[in-house]
C-alpha positions as CSV (number, residue, x, y, z in Angstrom):
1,X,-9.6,2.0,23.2
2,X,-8.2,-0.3,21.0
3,X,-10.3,-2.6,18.6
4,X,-9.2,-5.6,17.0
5,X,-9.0,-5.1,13.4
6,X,-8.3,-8.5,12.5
7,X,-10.9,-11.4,12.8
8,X,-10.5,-13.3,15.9
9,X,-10.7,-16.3,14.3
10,X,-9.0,-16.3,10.8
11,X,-11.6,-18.7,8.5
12,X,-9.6,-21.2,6.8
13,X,-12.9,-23.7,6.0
14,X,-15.3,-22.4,3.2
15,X,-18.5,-22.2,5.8
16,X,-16.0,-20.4,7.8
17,X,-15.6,-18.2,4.9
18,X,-18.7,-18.0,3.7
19,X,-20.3,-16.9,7.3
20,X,-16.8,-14.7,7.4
21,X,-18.3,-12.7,3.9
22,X,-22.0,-12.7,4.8
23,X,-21.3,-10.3,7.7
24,X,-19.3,-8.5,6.2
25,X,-21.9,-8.2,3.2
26,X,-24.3,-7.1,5.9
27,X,-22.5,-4.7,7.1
28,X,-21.9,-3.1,4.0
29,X,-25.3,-3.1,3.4
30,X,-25.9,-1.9,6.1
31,X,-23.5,1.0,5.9
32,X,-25.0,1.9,2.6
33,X,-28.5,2.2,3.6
34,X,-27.8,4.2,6.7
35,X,-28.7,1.5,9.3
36,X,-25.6,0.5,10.3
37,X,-25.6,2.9,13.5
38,X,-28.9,2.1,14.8
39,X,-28.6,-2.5,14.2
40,X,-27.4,-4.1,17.3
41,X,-24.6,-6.9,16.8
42,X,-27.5,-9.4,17.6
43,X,-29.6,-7.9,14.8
44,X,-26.2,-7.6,12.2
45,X,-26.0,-11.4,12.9
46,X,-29.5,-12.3,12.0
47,X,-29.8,-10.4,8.8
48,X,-26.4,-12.5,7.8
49,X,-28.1,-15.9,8.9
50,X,-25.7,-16.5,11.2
51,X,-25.5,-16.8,15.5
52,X,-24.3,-14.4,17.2
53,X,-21.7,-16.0,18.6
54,X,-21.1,-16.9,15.0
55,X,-20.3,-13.2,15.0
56,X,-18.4,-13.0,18.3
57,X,-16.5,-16.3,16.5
58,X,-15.2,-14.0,13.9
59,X,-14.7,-10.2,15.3
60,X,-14.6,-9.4,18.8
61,X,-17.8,-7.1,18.3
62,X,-19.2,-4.5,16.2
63,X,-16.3,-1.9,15.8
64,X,-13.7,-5.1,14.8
65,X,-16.5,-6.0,12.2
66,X,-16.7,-2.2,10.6
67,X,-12.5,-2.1,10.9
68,X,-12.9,-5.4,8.9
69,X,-15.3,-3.9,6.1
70,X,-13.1,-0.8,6.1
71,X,-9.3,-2.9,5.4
72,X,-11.4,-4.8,2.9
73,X,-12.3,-1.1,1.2
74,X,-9.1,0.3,1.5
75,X,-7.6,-2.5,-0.5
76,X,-10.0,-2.3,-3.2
77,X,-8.9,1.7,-3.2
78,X,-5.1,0.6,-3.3
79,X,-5.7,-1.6,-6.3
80,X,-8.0,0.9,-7.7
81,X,-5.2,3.9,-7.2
82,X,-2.4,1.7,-8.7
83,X,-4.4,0.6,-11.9
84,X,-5.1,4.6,-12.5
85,X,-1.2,4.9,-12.0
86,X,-0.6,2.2,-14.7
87,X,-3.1,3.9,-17.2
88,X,-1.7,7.3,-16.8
89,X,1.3,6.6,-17.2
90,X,2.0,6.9,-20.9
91,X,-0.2,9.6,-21.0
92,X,2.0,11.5,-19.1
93,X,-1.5,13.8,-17.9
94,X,-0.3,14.8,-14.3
95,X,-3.7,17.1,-14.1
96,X,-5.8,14.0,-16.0
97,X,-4.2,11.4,-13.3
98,X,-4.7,13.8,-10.2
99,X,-8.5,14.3,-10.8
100,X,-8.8,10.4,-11.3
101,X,-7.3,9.9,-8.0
102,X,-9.8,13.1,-6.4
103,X,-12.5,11.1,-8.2
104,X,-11.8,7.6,-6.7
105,X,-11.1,8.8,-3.6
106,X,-13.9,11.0,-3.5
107,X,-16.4,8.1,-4.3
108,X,-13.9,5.8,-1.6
109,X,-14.7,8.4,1.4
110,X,-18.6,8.8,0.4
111,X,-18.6,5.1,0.6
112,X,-17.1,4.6,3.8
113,X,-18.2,7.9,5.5
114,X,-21.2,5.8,7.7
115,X,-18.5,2.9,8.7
116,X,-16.4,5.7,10.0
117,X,-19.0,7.4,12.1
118,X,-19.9,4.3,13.6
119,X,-16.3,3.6,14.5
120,X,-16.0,6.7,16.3
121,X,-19.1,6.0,17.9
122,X,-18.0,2.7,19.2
123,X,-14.8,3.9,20.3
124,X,-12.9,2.3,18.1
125,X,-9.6,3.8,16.2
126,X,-9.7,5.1,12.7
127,X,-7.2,3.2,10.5
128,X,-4.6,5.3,8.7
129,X,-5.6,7.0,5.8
130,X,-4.7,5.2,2.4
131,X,-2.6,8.2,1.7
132,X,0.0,7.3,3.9
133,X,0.7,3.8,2.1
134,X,3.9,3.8,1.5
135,X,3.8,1.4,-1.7
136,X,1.3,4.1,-3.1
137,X,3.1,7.1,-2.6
138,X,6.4,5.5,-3.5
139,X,4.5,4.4,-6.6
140,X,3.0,8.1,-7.4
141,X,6.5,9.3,-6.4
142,X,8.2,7.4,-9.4
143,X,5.1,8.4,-11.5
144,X,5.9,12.1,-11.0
145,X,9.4,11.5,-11.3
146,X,9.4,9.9,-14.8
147,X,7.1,12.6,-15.9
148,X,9.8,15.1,-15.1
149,X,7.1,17.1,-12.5
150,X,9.9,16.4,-9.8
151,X,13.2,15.9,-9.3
152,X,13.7,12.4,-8.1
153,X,14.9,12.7,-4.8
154,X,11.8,14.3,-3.8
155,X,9.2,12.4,-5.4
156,X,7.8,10.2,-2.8
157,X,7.4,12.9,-0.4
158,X,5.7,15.2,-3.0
159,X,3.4,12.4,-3.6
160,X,2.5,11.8,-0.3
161,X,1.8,15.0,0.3
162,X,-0.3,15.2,-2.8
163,X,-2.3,11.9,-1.9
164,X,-2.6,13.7,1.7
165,X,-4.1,17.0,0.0
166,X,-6.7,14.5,-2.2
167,X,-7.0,12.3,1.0
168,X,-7.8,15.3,3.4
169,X,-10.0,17.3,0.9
170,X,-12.5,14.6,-0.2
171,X,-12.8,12.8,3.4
172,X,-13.4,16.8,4.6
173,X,-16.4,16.9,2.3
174,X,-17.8,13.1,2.4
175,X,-18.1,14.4,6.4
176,X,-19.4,17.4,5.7
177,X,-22.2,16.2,2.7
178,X,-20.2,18.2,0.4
179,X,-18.8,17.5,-2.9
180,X,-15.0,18.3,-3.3
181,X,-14.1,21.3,-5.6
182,X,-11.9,19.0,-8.1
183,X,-10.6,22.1,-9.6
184,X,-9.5,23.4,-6.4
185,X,-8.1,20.2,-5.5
186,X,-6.0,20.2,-8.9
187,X,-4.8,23.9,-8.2
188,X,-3.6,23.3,-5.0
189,X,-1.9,20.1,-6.1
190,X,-0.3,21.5,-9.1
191,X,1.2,24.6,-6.9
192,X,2.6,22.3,-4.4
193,X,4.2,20.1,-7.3
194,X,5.9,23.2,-8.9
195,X,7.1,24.8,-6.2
196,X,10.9,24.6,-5.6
């Protein structure tokens, strides 16, 4: 089944906006406290103080809403990724910049882990995993590269591969109620780097 992602009405007027960012607040909210699962759209309008075909005005129902909330996250977790990139890089610390990214990632899928759930309960299509953007891994690929941990004409797909490992590892145990074993993380990112 496929969900629109994408509001159905783009707001371009500032109450449009502002009822646009309440439900989307209220669904975060609502993600963070565990009740996200359990409201009804009806109910996810009324806590935002808004119709619901105020709601129906701006996502085509529930799943659209929580795809919404997660592009909005996944953003934040691009921005969040590059600015690590930025302040590692005159450090040079590949281990030091890998555990930052295990770390933000980590706190990324814990975040997120009830707004996935409730897309797979609706039906609705996960979106790809912020591993496989290919600004990031280009980024992390020239990262690696100018630290001399690959040779350049493999450094994009060593870094997607690395981002996949983080990626895979900490969504693994956000699912699970685990934390990730950063060390083990690290290890098996390090090996994969230095192999030929």
């Amino acid at each position: 089944m496929a969900i629109q992602g994408a509001p159905v009405i783009p707001p371009r007027q500032t109450r449009s906006r502002r009822t646009y960012d309440r439900l989307i607040a209220v669904i975060t909210a609502a993600a963070a406290d565990g009740s996200l699962a359990t409201l009804t759209l009806p109910q996810l309008a009324k806590r935002a103080g808004v119709s619901t075909g105020a709601f129906y005005g701006r996502f085509a129902g529930k799943a659209a809403a929580v795809d919404a909330v997660l592009q909005r996250q996944q953003a934040a977790l691009l921005s969040r990724l590059s600015l690590l990139g930025a302040q590692a890089r005159p450090t040079r610390d590949v281990r030091g910049w890998i555990e930052q990214v295990a770390r933000a990632m980590d706190g990324f899928e814990r975040g997120v882990c009830p707004l996935v759930r409730v897309l797979i309960g609706e039906g609705g299509a996960l979106p790809d995993p912020v591993s496989a953007d290919p600004g990031l891994r280009r980024e992390a690929g020239l990262l690696l590269s100018e630290w001399g941990v690959v040779r350049a004409d493999r450094a994009e797909a060593r870094a997607g591969f690395v981002l996949t490992l983080i990626g895979s590892v900490t969504r693994d145990a956000a699912l699970h109620g685990r934390k990730p074993d950063l060390k083990e993380i690290e290890t098996a990112a390090l090996w994969y780097l230095s192999a030929p």
